[in-house]
C-alpha positions as CSV (number, residue, x, y, z in Angstrom):
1,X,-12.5,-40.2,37.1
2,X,-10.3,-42.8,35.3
3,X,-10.1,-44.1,31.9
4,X,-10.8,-48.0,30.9
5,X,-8.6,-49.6,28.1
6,X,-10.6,-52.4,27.2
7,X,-8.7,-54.7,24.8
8,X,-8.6,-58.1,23.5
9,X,-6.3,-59.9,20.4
10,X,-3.8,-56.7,20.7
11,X,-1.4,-56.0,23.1
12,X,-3.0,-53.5,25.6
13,X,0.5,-52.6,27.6
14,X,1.7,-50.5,24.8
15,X,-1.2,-49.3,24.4
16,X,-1.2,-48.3,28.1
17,X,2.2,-47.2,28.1
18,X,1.2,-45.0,25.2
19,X,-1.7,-43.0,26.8
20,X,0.3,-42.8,30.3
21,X,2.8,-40.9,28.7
22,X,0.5,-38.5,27.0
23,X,-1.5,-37.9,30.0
24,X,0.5,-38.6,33.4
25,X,-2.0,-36.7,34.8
26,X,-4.6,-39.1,34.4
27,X,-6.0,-42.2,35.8
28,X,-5.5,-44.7,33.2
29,X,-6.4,-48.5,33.9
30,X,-6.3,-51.8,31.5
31,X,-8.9,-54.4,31.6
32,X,-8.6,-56.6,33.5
33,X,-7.3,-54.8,36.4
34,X,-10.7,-52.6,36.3
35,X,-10.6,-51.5,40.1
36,X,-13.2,-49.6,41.5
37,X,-15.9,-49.9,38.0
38,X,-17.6,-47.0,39.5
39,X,-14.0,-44.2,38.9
40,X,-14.4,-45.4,35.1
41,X,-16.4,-42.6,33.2
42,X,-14.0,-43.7,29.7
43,X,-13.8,-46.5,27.6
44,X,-11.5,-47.3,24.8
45,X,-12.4,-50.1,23.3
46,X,-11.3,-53.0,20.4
47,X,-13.6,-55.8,20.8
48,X,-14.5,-55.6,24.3
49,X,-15.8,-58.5,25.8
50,X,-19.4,-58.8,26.0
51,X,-21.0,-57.4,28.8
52,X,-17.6,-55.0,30.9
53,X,-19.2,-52.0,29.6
54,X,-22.3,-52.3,31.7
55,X,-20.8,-53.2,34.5
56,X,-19.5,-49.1,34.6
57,X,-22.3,-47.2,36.4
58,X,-20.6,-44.0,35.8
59,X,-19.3,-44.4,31.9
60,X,-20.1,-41.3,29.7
61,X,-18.9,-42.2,27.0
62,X,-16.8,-45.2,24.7
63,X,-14.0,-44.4,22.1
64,X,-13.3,-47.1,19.3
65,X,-9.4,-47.3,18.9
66,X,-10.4,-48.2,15.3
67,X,-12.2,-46.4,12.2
68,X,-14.8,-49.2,12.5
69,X,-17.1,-49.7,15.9
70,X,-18.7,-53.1,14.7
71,X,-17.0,-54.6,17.2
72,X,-18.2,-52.3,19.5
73,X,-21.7,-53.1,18.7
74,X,-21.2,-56.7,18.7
75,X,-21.9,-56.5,22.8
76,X,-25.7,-57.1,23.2
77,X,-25.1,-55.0,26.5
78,X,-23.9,-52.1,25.3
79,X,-24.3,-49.3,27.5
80,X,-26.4,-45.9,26.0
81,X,-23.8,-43.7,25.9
82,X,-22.0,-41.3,23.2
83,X,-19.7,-43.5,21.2
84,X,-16.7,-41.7,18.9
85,X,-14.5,-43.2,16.4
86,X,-11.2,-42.6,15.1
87,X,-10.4,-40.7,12.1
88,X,-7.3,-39.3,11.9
89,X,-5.3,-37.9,8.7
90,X,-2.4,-40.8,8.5
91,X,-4.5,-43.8,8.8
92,X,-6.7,-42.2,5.7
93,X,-3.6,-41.9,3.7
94,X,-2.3,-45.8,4.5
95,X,-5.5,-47.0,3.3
96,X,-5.4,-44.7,-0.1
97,X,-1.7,-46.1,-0.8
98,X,-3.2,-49.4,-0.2
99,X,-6.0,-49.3,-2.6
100,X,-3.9,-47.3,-5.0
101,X,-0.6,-49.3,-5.0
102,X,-3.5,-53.0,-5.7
103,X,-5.3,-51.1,-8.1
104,X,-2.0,-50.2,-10.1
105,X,-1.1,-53.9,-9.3
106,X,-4.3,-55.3,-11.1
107,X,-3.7,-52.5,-14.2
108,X,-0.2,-53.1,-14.7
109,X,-0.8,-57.1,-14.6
110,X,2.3,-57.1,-11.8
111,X,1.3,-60.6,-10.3
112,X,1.6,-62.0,-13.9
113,X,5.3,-60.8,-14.5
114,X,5.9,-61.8,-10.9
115,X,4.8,-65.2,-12.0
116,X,7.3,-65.0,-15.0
117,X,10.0,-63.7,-13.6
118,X,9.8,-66.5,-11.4
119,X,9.5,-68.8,-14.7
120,X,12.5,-66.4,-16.4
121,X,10.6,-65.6,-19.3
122,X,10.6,-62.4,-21.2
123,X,6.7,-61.9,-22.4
124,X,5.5,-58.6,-22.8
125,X,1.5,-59.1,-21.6
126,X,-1.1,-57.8,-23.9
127,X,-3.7,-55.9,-23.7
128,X,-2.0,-53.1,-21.7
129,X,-4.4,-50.8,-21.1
130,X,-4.0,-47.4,-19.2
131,X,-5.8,-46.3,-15.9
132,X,-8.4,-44.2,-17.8
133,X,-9.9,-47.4,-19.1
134,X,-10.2,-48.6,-16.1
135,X,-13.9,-48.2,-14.6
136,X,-13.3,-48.2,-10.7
137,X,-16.1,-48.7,-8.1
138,X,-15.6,-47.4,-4.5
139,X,-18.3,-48.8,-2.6
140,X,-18.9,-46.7,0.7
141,X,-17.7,-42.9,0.4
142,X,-17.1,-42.0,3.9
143,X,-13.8,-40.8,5.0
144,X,-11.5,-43.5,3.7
145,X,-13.6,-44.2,0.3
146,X,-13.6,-40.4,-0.8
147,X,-10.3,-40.1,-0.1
148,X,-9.7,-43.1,-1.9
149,X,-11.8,-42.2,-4.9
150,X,-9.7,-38.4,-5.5
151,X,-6.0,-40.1,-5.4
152,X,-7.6,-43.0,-7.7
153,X,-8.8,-40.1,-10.0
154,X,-5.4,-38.3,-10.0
155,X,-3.7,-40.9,-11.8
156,X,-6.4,-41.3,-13.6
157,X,-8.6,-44.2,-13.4
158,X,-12.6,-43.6,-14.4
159,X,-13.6,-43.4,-11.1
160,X,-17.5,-43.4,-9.3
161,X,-18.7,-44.3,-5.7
162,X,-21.7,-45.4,-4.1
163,X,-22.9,-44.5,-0.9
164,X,-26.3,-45.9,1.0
165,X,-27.0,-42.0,1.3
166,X,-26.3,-39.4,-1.5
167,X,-22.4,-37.6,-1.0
168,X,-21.3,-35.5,-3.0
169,X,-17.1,-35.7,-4.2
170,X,-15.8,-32.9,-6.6
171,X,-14.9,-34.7,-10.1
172,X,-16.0,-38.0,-9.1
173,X,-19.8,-39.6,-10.0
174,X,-21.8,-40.4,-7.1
175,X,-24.5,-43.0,-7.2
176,X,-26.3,-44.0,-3.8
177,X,-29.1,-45.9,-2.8
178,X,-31.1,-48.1,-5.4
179,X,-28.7,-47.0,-7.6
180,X,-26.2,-49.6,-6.2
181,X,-27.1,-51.7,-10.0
182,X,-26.0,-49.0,-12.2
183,X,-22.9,-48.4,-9.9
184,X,-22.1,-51.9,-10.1
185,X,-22.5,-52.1,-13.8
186,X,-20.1,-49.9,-15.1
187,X,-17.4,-51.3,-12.7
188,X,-14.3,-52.8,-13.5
189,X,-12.5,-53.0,-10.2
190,X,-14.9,-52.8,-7.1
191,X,-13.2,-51.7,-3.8
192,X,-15.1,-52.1,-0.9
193,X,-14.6,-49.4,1.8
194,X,-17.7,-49.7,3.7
195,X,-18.7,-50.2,7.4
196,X,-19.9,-53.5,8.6
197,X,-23.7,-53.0,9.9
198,X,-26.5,-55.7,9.7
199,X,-27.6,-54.1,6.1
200,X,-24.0,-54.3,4.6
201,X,-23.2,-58.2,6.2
202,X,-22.2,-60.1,3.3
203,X,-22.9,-58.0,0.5
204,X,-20.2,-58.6,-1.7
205,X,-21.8,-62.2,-2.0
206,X,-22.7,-64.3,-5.5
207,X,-25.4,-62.2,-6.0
208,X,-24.0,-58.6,-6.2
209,X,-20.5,-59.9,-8.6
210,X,-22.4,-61.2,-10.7
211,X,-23.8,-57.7,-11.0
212,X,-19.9,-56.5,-12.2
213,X,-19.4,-55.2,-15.6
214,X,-18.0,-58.1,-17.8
215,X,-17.3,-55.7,-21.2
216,X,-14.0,-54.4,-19.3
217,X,-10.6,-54.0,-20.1
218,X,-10.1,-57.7,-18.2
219,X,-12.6,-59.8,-19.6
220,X,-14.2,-59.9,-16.0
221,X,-14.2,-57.3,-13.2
222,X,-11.6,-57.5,-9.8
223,X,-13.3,-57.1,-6.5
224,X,-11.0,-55.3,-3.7
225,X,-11.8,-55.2,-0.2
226,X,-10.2,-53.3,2.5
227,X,-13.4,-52.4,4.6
228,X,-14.5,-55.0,6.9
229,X,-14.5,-59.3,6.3
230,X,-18.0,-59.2,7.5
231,X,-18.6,-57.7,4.2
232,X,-17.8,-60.7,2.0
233,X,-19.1,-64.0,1.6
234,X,-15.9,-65.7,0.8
235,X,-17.1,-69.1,-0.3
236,X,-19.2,-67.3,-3.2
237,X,-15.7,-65.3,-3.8
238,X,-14.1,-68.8,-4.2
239,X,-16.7,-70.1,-6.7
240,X,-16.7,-66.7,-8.8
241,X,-12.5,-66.8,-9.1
242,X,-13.6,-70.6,-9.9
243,X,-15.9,-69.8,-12.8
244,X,-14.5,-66.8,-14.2
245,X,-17.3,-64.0,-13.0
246,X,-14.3,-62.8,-11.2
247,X,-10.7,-62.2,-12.6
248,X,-9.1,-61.5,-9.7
249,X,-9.5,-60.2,-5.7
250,X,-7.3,-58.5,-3.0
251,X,-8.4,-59.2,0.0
252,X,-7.2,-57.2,3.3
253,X,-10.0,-58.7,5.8
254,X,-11.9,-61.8,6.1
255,X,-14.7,-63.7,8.1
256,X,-12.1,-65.2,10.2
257,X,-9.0,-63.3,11.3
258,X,-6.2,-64.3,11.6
259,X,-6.9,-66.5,8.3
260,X,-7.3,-70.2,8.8
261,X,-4.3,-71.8,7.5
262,X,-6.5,-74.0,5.5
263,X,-8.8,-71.6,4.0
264,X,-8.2,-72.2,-0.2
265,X,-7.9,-67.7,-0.3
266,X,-4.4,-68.5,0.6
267,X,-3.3,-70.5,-2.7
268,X,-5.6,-69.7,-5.0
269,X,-4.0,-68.4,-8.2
270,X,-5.9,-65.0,-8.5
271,X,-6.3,-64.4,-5.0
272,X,-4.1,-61.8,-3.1
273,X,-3.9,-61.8,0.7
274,X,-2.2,-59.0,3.3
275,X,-3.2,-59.5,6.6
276,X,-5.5,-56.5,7.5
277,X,-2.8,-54.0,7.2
278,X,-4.3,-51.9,4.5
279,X,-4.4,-48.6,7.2
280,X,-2.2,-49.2,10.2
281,X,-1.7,-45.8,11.6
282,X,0.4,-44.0,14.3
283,X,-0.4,-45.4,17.4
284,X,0.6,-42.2,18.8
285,X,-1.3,-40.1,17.3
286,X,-4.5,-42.4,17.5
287,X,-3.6,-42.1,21.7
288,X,-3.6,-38.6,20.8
289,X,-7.1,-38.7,19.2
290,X,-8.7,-40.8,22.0
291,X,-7.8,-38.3,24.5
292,X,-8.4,-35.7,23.0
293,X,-12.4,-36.5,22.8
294,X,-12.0,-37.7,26.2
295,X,-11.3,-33.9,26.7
296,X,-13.6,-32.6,24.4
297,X,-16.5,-34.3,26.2
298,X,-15.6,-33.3,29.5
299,X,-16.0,-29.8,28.2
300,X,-19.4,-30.5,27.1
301,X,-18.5,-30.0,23.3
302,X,-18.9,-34.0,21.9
303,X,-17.1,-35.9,20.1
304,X,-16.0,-35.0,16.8
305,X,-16.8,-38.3,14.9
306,X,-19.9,-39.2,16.6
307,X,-21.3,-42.8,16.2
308,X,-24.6,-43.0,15.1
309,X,-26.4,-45.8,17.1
310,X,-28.8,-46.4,14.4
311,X,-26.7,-46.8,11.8
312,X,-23.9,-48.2,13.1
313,X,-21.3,-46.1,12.1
């Protein structure tokens, strides 16, 4: 029995270094160098090229080395078996600091006094209103958005989320389903924290910001997204900064990664880019995770953040 790492646009020799050392007792093997496909009951997988996994008559099961499997499910081949993704503690806390830390960013008007500080002049920007006059919108509530939604609530933004299905968070207002209108109206700041599946594919298009609340402490609402580029439609992002039914986004992912140098997101005045790094976690302890399922399965108890196939996440 051996274990497949199946990995393009990383690095996969850390990665197999990594899960060597934390289980020399295993027979762990990189794609390409696949050997016998019949040894391979394991997968982990980021964006896997189409069609590897079926070529593994014995695979029992796939593990995402990511909190999203999109990529996964990109591979019309895709074998029926179990699929797990990760969730683990730190890279749930990276992505709260992340939306925190822009959120504060967009209350506290930082890339304004960046921009005169640059200028060296001493203007002291009005209005300056506090987070509880903020109306935030977390837009998915699984793991990462309800974690996201209590630490925004601590410091005390007006927090609510929207799930496709009902969830419940302690202290925070939950709307789900058709309710996504009367989520959308009463936000300020939208952060986007949801999976990519064909229902959620360019959602955050013309269409749904112009949906924002517009009676806000900004004059027009902010739109975050750390979730998935699939999500966004970026030319109707463009044309909303363009005609002020958006004041401002932070973007962490896009349609295209690594960003075309010539996409106008770069430049544009009230756009912030970082380069999908909102939740980069401990490699070690994601090795950790992976194996541990491996394990798990083996002993006929699953995996303990099971896919589900037809959703998609």
């Amino acid at each position: 029995m051996a274990i497949l790492l199946c990995i393009t646009q990383w690095d996969v020799a850390p990665w197999l270094e990594r899960l060597r050392r934390l289980a020399p007792e295993r027979d762990i093997r990189a794609w390409p160098e696949v050997g016998d496909p019949a040894d391979i009951t394991y997968a982990a997988v980021w964006k896997q090229p189409a069609g590897i996994l079926a070529g593994l008559p014995n695979l029992k099961g796939i593990v995402s080395l990511g909190a999203g499997v999109d990529h996964v499910f990109a591979d019309p081949d895709l074998p029926d078996v179990p699929i797990a993704r990760v969730v683990d503690a730190d890279l749930t806390s990276r992505m709260s600091e992340w939306v925190v830390l822009h959120a504060l960013m967009h209350l506290r008007r930082q890339r304004l006094y960046d921009t005169l500080q640059r200028e060296r002049r001493w203007e002291d920007v009005r209005p300056a209103p506090g987070a509880r006059e903020l109306r935030v919108g977390v837009m998915g509530l699984g793991v990462l958005g309800q974690d996201a939604a209590r630490k925004l609530a601590v410091i005390g933004f007006d927090v609510a989320g929207w799930s496709r299905t009902p969830r419940t968070v302690e202290g925070i207002a939950t709307f789900s389903g058709d309710g996504l209108d009367a989520f959308l109206a009463r936000t300020d700041l939208l952060v986007a924290l949801m999976p990519l599946t064909p229902e959620t594919h360019g959602i955050l298009d013309a269409a749904l910001l112009r949906k924002l609340a517009r009676d806000g402490v900004f004059g027009a609402p902010v739109l975050m997204n750390a979730g998935r580029g699939g999500l966004q439609v970026e030319a109707d992002i463009l044309a909303a900064l363009d005609d002020g039914t958006l004041a401002a986004a932070t973007l962490d992912v896009f349609e295209t990664e690594p960003l075309p140098a010539g996409s106008r997101l770069w430049t544009h005045p009230g756009v912030t880019v970082t380069p999908h790094v909102a939740a980069i976690s401990d490699e070690d302890a994601v090795g950790r995770f992976v194996l541990r399922q491996i394990v798990r399965h083996e002993q006929g108890l699953g995996f303990e953040t099971p896919v589900d196939r037809a959703r998609r996440y």
